[in-house]
Backbone as a printed PyTorch tensor [residue, N CA C, xyz], in Angstrom:
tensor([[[-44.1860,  64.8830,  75.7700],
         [-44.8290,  66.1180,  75.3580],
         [-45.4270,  65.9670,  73.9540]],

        [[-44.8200,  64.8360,  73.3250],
         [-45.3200,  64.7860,  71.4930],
         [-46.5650,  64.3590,  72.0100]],

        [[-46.4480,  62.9630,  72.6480],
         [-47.7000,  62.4080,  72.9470],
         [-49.0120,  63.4090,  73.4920]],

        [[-48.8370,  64.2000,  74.3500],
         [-49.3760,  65.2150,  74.8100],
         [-50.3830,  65.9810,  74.1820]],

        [[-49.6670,  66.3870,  72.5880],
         [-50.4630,  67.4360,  71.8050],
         [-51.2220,  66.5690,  71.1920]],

        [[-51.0670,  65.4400,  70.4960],
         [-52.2610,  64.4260,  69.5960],
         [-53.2970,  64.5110,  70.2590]],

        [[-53.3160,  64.0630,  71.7060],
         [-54.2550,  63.0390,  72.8490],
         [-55.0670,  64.8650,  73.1120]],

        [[-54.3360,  65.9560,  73.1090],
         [-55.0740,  67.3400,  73.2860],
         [-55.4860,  67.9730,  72.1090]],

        [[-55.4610,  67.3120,  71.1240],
         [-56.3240,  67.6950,  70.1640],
         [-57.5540,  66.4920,  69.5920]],

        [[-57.1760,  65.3480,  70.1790],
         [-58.1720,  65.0030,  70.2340],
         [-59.4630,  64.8700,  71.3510]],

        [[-58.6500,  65.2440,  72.2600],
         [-59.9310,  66.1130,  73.1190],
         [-60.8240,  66.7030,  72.5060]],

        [[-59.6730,  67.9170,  71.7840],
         [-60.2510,  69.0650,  71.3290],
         [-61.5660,  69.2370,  70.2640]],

        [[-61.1790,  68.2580,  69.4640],
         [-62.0000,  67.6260,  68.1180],
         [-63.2130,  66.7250,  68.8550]],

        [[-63.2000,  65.9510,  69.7090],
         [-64.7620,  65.3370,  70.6680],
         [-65.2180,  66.2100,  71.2630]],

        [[-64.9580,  67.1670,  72.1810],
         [-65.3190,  68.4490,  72.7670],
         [-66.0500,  69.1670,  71.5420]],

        [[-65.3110,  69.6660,  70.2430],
         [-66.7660,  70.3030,  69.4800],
         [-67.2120,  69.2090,  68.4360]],

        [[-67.1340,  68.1720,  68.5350],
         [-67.8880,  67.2800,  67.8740],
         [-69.4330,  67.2980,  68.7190]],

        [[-69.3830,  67.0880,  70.1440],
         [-70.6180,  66.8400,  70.8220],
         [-71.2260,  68.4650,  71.2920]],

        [[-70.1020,  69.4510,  71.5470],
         [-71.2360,  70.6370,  71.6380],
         [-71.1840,  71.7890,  70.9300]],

        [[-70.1760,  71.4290,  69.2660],
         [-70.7300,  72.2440,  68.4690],
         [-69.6280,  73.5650,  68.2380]],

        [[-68.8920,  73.7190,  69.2380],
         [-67.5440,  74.2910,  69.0300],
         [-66.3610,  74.2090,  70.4600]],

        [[-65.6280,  74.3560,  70.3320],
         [-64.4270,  74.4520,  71.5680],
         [-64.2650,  76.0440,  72.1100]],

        [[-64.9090,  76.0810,  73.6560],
         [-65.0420,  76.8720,  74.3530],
         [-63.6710,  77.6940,  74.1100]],

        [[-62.6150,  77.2730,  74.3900],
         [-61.2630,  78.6130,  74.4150],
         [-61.0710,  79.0340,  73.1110]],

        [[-61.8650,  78.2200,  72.0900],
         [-61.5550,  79.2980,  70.6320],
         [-62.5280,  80.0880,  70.1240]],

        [[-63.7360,  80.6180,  71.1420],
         [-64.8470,  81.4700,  70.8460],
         [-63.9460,  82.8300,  71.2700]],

        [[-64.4380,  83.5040,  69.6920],
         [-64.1770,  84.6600,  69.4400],
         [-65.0230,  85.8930,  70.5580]],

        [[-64.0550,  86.7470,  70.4350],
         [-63.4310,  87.8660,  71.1980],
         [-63.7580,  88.8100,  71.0340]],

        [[-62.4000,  89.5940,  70.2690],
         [-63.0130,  91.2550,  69.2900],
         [-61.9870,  90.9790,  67.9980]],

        [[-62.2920,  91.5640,  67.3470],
         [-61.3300,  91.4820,  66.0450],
         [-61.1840,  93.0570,  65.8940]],

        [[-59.6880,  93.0020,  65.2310],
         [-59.0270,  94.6760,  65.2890],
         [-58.3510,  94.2090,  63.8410]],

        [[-59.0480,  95.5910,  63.2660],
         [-58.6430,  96.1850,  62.2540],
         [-57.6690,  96.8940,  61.7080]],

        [[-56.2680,  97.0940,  61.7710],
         [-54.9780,  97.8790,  61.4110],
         [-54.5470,  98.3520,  59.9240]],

        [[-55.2260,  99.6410,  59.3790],
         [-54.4630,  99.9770,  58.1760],
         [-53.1960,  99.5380,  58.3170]],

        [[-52.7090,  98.9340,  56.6830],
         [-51.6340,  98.8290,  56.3960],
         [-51.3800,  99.9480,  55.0960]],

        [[-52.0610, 100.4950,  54.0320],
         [-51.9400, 100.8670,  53.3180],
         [-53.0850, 101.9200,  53.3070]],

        [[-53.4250, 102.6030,  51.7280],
         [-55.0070, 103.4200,  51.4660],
         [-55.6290, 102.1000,  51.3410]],

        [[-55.2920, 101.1560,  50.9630],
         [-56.3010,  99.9450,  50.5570],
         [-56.1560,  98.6140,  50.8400]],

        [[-55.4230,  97.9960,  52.2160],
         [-55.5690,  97.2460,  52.9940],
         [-55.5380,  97.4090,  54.7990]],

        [[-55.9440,  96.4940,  55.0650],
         [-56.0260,  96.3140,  56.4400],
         [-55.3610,  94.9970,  57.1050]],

        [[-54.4760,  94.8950,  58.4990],
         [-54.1840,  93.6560,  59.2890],
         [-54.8750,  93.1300,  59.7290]],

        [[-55.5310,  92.0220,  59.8810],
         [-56.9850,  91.4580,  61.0140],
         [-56.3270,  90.9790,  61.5270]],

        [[-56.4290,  91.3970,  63.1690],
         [-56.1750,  90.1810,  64.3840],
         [-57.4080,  90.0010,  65.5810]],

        [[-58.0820,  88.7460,  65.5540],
         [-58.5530,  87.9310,  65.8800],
         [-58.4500,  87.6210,  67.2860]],

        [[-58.9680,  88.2830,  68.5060],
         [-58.9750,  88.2090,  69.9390],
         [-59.8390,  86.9270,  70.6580]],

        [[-59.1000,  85.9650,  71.3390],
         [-60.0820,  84.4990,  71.7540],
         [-60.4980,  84.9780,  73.0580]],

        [[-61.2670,  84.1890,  73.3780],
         [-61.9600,  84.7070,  75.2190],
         [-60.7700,  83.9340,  76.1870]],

        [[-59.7500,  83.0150,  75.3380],
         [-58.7500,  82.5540,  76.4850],
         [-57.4510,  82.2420,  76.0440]],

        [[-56.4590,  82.0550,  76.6530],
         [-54.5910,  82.0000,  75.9710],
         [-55.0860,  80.7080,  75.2210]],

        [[-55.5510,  80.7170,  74.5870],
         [-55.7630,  78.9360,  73.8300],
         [-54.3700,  79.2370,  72.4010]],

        [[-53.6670,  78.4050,  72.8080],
         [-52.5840,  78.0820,  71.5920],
         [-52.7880,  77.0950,  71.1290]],

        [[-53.0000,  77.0950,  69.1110],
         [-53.1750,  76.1440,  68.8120],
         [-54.0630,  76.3970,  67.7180]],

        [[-54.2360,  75.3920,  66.1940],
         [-54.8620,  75.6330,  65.2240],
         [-56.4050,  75.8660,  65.6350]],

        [[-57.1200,  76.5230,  64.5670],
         [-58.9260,  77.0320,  65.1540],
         [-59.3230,  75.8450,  64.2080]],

        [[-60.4030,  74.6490,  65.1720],
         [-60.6880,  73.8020,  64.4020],
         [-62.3420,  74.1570,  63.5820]],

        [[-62.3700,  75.4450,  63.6430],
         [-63.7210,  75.5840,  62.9020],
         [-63.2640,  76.1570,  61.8350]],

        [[-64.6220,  76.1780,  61.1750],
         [-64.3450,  77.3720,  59.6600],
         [-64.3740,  79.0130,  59.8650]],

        [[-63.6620,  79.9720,  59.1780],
         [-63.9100,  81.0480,  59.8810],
         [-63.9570,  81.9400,  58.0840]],

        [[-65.2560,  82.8930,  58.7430],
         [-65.5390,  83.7010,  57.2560],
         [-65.6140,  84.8110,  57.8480]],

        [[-64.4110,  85.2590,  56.9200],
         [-64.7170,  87.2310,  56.8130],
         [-65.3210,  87.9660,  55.5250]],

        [[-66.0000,  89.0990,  55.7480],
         [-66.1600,  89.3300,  54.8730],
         [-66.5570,  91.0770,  55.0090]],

        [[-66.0990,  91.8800,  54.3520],
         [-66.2400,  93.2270,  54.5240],
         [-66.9830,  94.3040,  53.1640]],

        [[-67.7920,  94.8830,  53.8960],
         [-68.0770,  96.4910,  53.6170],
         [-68.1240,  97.1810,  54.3060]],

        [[-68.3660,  98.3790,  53.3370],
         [-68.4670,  99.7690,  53.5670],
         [-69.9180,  99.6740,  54.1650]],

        [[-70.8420,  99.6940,  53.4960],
         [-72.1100, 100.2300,  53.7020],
         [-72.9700,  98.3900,  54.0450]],

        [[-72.6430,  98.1760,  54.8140],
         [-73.4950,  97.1110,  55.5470],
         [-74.9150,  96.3560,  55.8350]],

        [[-75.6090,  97.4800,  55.9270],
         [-77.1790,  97.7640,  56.4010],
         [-77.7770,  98.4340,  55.6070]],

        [[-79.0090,  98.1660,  55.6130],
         [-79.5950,  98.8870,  54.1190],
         [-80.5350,  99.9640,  54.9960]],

        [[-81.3440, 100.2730,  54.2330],
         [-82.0980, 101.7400,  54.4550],
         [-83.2950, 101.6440,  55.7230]],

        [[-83.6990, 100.0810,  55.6440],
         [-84.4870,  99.5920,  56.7290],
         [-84.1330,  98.8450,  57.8280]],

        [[-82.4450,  99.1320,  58.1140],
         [-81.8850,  98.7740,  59.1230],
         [-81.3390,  97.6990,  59.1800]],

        [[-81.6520,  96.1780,  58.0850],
         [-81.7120,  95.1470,  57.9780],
         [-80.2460,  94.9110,  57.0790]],

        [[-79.5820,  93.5000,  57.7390],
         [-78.3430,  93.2550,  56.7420],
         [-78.2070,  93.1930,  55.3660]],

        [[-77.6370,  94.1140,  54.9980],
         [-77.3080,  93.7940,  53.4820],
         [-76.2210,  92.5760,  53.5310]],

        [[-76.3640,  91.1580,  53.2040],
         [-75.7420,  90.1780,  53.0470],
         [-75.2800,  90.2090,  52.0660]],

        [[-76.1410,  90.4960,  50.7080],
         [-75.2540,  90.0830,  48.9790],
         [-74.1770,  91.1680,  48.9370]],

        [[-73.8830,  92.0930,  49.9830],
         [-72.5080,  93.6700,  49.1960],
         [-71.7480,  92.8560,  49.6960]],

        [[-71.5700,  91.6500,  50.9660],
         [-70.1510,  91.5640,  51.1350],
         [-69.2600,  90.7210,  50.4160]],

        [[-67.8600,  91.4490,  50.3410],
         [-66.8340,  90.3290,  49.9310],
         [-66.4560,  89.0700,  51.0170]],

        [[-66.3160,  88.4650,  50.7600],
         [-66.7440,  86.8960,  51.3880],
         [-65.2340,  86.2030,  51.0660]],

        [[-64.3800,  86.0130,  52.7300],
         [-63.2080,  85.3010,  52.6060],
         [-63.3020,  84.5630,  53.2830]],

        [[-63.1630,  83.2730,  52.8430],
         [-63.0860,  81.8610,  53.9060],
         [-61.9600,  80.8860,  54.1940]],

        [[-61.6990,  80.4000,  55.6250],
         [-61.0340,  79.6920,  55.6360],
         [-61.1290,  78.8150,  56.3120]],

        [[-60.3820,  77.6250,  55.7780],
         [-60.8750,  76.1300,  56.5060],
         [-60.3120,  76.1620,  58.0690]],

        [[-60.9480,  74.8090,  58.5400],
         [-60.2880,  74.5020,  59.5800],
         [-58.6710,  74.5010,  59.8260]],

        [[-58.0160,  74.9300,  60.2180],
         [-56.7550,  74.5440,  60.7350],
         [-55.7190,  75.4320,  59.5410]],

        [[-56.4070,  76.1350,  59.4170],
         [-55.4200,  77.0030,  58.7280],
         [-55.0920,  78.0110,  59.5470]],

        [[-55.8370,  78.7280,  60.3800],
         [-55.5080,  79.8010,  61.4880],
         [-54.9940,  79.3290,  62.6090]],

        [[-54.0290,  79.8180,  63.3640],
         [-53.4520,  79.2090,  64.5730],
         [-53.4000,  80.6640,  65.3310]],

        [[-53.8880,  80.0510,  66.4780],
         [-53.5040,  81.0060,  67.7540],
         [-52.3770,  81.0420,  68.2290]],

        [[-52.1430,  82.2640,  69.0350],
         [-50.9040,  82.1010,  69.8790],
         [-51.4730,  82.9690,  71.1050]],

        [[-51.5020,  82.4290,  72.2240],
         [-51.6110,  83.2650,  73.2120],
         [-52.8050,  83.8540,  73.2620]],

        [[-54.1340,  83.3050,  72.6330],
         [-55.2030,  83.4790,  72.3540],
         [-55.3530,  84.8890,  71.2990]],

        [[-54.4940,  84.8820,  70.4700],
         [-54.1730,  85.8130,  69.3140],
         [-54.4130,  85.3540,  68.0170]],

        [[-55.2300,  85.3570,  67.1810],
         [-54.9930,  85.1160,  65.7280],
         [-54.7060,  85.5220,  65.0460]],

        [[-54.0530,  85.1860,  64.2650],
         [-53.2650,  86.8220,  62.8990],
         [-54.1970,  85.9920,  61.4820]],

        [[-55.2540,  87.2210,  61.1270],
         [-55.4840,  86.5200,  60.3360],
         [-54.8900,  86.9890,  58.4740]],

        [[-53.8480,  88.0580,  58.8690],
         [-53.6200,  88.5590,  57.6090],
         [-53.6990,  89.6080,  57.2020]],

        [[-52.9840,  90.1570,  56.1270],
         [-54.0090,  91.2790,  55.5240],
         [-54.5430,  90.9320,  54.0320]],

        [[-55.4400,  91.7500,  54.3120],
         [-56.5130,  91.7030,  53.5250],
         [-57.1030,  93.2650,  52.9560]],

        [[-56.9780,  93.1100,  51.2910],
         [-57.6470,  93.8110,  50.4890],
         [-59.0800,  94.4810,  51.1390]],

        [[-59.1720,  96.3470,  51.2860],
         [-60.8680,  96.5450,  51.5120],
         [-61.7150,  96.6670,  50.0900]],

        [[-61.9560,  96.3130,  49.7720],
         [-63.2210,  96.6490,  48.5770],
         [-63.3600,  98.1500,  48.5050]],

        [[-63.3780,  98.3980,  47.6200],
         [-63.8100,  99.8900,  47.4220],
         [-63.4000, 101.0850,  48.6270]],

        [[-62.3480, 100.7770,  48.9920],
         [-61.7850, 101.6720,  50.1610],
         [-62.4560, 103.2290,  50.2190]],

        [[-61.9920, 104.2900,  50.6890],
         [-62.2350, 105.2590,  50.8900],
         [-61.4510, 105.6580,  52.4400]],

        [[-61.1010, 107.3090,  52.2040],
         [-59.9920, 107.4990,  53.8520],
         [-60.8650, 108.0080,  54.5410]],

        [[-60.6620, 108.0720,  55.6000],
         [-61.4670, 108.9430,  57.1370],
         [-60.9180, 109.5650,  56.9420]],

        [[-61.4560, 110.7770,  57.6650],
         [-60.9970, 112.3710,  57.4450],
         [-61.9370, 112.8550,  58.5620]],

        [[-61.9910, 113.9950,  58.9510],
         [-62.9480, 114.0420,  60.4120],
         [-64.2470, 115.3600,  59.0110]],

        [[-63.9360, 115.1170,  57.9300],
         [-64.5820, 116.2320,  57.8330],
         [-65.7670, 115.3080,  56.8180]],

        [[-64.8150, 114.2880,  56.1900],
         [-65.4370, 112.7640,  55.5000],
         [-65.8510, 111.8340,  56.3910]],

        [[-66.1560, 111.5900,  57.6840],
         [-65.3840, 110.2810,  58.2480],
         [-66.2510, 108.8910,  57.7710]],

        [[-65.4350, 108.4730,  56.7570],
         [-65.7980, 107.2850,  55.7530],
         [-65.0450, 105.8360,  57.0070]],

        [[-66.6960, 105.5010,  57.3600],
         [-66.1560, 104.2030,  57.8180],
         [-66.2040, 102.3170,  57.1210]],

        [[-65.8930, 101.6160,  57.4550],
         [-65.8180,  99.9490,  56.7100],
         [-66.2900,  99.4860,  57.5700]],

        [[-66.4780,  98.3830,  57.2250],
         [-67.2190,  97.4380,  58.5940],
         [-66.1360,  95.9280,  57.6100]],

        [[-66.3360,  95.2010,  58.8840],
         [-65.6390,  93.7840,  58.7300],
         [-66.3090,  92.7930,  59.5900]],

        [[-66.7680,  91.7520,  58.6050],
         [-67.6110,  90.9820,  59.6310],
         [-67.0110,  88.9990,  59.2970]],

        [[-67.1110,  88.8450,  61.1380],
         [-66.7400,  87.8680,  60.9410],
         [-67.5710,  86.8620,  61.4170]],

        [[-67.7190,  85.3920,  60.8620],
         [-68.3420,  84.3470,  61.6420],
         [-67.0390,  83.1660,  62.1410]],

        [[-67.5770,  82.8280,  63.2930],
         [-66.6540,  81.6630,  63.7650],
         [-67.5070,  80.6610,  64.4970]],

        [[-67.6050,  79.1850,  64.7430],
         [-68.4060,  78.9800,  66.0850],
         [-69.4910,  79.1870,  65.9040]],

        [[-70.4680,  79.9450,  65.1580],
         [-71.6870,  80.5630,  65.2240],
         [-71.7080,  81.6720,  65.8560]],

        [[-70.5880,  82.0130,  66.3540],
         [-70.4390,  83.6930,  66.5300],
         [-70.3850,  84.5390,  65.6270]],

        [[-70.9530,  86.0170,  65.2880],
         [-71.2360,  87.1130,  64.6150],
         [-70.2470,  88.1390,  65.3770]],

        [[-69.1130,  88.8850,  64.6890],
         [-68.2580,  89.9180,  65.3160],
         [-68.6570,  90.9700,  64.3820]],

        [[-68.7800,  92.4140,  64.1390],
         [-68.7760,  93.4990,  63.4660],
         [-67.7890,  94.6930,  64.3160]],

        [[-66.7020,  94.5550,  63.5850],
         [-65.5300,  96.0750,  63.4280],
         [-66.3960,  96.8040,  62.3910]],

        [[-66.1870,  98.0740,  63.1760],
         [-65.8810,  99.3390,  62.1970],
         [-64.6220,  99.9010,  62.1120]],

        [[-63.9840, 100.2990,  61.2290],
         [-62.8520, 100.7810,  61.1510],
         [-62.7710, 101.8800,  60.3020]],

        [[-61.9600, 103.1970,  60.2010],
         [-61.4540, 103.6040,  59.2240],
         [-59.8800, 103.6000,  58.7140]],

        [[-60.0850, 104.4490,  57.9490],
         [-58.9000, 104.0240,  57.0270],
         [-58.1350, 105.4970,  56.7210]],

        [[-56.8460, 105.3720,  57.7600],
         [-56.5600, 107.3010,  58.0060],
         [-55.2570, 106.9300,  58.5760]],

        [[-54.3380, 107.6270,  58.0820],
         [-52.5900, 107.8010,  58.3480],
         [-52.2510, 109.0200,  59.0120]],

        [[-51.7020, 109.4040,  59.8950],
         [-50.9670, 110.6650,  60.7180],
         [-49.7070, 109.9000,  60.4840]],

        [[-49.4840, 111.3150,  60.4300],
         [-47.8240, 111.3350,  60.0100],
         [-46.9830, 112.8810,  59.8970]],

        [[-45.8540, 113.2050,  60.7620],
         [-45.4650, 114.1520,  60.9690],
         [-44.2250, 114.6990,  59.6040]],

        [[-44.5320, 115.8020,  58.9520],
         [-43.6860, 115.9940,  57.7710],
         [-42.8870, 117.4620,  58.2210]],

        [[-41.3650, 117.1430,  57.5820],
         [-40.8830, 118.5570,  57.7440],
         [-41.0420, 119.2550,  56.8640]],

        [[-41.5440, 120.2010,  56.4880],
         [-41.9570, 121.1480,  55.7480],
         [-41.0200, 122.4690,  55.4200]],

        [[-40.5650, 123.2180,  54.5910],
         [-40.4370, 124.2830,  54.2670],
         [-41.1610, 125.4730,  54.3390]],

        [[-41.3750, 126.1650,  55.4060],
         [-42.1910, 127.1710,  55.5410],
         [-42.2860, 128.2310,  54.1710]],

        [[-43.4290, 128.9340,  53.7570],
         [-43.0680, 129.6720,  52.0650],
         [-42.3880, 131.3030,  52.8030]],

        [[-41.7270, 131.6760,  51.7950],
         [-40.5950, 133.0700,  52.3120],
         [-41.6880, 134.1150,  51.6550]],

        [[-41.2560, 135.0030,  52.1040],
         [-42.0070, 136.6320,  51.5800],
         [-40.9140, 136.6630,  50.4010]],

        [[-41.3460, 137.1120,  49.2280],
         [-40.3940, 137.0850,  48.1090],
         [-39.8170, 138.4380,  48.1770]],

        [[-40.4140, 139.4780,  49.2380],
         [-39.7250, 140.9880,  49.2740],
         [-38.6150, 140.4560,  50.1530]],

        [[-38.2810, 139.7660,  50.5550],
         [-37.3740, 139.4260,  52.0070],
         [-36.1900, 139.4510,  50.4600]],

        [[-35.1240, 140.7710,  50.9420],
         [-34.1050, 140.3640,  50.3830],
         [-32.8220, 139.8070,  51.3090]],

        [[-33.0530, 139.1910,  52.7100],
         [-32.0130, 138.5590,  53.2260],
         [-31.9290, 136.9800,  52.5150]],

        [[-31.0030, 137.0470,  52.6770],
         [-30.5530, 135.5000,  51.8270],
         [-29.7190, 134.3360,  53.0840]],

        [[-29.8240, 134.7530,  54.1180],
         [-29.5110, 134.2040,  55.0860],
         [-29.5570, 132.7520,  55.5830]],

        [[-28.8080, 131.9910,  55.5850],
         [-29.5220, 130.6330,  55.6980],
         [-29.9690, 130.1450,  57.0870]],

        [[-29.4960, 131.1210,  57.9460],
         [-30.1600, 131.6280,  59.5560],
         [-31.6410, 132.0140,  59.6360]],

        [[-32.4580, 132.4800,  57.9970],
         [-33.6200, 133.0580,  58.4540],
         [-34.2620, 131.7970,  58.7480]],

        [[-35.1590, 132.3710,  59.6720],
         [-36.3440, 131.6690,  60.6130],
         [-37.4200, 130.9160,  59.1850]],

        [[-37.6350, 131.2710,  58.3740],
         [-38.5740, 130.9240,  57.4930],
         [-37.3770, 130.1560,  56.7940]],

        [[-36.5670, 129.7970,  56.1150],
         [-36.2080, 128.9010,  55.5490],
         [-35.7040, 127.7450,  56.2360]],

        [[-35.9200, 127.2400,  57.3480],
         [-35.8190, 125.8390,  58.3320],
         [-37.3340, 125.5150,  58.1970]],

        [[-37.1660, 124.0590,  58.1050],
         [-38.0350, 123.3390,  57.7100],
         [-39.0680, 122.9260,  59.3180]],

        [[-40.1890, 122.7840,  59.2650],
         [-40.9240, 123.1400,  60.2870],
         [-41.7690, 121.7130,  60.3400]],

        [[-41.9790, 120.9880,  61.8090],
         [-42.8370, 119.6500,  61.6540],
         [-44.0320, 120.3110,  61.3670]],

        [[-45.1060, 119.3130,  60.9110],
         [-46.5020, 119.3510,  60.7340],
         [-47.0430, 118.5270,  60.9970]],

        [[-48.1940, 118.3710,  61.1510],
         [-48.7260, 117.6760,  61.4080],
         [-49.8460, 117.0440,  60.2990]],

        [[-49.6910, 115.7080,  59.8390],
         [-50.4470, 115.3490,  58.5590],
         [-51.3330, 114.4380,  58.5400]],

        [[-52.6070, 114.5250,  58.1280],
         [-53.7720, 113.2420,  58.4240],
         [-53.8150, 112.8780,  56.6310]],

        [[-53.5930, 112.1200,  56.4240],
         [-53.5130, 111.0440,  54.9600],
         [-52.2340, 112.2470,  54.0590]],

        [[-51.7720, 112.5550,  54.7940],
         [-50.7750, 113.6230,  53.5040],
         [-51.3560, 114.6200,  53.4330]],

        [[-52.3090, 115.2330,  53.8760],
         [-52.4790, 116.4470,  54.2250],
         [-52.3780, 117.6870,  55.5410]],

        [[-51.5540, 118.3470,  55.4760],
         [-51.4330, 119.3360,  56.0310],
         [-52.6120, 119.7860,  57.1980]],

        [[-52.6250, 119.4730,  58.4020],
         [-54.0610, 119.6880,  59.4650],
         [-53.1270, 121.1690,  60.2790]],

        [[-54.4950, 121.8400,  60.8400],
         [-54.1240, 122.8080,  61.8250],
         [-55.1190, 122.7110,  63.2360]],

        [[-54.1050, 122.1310,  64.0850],
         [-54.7940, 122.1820,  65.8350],
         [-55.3400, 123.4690,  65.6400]],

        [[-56.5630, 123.5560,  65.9640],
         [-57.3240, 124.7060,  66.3950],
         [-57.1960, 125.2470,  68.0770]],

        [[-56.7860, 124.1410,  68.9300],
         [-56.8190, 124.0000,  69.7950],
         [-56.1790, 122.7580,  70.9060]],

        [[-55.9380, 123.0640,  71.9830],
         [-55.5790, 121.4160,  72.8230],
         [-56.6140, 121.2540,  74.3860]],

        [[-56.4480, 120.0770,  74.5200],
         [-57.0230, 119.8300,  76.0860],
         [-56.0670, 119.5620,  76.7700]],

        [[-56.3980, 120.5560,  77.9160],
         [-54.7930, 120.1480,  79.0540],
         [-56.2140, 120.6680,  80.2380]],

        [[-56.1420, 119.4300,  81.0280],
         [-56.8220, 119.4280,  82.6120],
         [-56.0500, 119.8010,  83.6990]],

        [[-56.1430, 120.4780,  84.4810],
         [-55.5530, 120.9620,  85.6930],
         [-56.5810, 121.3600,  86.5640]],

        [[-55.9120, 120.9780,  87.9190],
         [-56.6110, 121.6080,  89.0150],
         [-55.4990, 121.9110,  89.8550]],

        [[-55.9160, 123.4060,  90.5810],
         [-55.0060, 123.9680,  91.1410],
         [-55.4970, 124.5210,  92.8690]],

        [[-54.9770, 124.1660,  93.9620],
         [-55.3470, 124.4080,  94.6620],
         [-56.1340, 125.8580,  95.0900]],

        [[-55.5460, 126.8890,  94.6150],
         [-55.9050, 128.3110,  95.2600],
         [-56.6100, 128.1880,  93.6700]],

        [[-56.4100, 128.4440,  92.6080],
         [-57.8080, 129.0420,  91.4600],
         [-58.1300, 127.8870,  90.7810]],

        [[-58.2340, 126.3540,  90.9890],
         [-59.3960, 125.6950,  90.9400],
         [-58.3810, 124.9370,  88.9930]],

        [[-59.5360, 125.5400,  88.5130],
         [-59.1050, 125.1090,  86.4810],
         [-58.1660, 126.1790,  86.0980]],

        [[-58.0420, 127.1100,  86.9050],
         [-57.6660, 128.0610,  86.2520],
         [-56.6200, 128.6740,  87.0150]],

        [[-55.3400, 128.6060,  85.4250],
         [-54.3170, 128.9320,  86.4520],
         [-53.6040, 130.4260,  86.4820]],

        [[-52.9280, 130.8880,  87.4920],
         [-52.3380, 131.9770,  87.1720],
         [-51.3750, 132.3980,  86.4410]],

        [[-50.8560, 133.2530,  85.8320],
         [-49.8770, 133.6630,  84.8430],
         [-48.4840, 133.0170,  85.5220]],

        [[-48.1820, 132.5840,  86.7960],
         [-47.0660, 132.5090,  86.8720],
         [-47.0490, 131.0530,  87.2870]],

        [[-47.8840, 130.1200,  87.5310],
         [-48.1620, 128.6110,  87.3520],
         [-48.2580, 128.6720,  86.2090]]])
C-alpha cells in the first residue's frame, strides 16, 4: 500500500504535467461559513472523492464590491491569498481551506443586506461565492414590567425571561409565518376546528 501512493502520485503529477491539471481535483463550489463579525471558514467542493494533496496553486482572494460600475472586474480591490502546491489536502473530495480574515467586513441584515464575494482560481478554474455575514441566535430576555404593577410576585408572567429571536444581537419581530396545507373539504383553508 506504501508503494501504492508514490507510483499514484506519480501518475498524478504526468497526468497534469501533459494536460495541464488533474481531472478529480477540478473545483466544485466553495462555501463560505461565518465564524465571527470578521471572519469566514472556506471549504472547497472537488467534482470527485479525490483524497489527497491539490497539486496546483490555488488563489483566493475576496471583496465586497467586486465589479465596477461598467460591469467589468475590479481585479486591483482584491485581497489576494495564495497557496502552493501541496499544501491543501482533500478528503473525500473536501478541502478545508481555513479561515480567513474578510477585509473590510460589514453584517447582512435584510434591511442592509451587505454582501462579500470570494473568489477563487484553481486549474484555470474561476469560482465566485457570495456570502453574507449574519448570526441568529435565540436570547432569553427579561420582558420590561409596568412600574404601576405593585405585585411583587415572582409568579408574574412579565418577570420570566422570554426566548427571542436575534439576527447579529438584535432583537427581530416575525411579522408573520408560512405554513402550507391542503385540506380535503376547504382546499388552503382550514376550519376553526382543523
Amino acid at each position: 500500500q506504501q508503494q501504492q501512493q508514490p507510483q499514484q502520485q506519480q501518475q498524478q503529477q504526468q497526468h497534469h504535467q501533459h494536460y495541464g491539471y488533474y481531472a478529480p481535483q477540478w473545483p466544485w463550489r466553495l462555501y463560505a461559513f461565518p465564524q465571527t463579525y470578521s471572519s469566514v471558514r472556506l471549504q472547497l467542493h472537488l467534482m470527485s472523492n479525490y483524497s489527497g494533496p491539490l497539486l496546483d496553486n490555488l488563489t483566493l482572494g475576496f471583496d465586497q464590491y467586486p465589479f465596477n460600475n461598467n460591469g467589468t472586474f475590479n481585479n486591483s480591490s482584491l485581497h489576494w491569498i495564495h497557496m502552493e502546491p501541496n499544501t491543501a489536502k482533500a478528503v473525500s473530495g473536501v478541502v478545508e481551506l481555513g479561515i480567513h480574515k474578510v477585509p473590510n467586513p460589514r453584517m447582512w441584515s435584510s434591511k442592509v443586506p451587505q454582501l462579500h464575494v470570494v473568489h477563487i482560481e484553481m486549474n484555470g478554474a474561476i469560482l465566485y461565492e457570495r456570502f453574507g455575514i449574519r448570526f441568529w441566535d435565540i436570547a432569553n430576555l427579561n420582558k420590561t414590567t409596568n412600574s404601576s404593577n405593585t405585585n411583587n410576585s415572582t409568579n408574574n408572567k412579565n418577570d420570566l425571561p422570554t426566548p427571542r429571536i436575534r439576527l447579529n444581537g438584535q432583537v427581530i419581530k416575525l411579522v408573520g409565518y408560512n405554513h402550507h396545507t391542503q385540506w380535503p373539504d376547504t382546499a388552503a383553508s382550514p376550519t376553526m376546528e382543523q
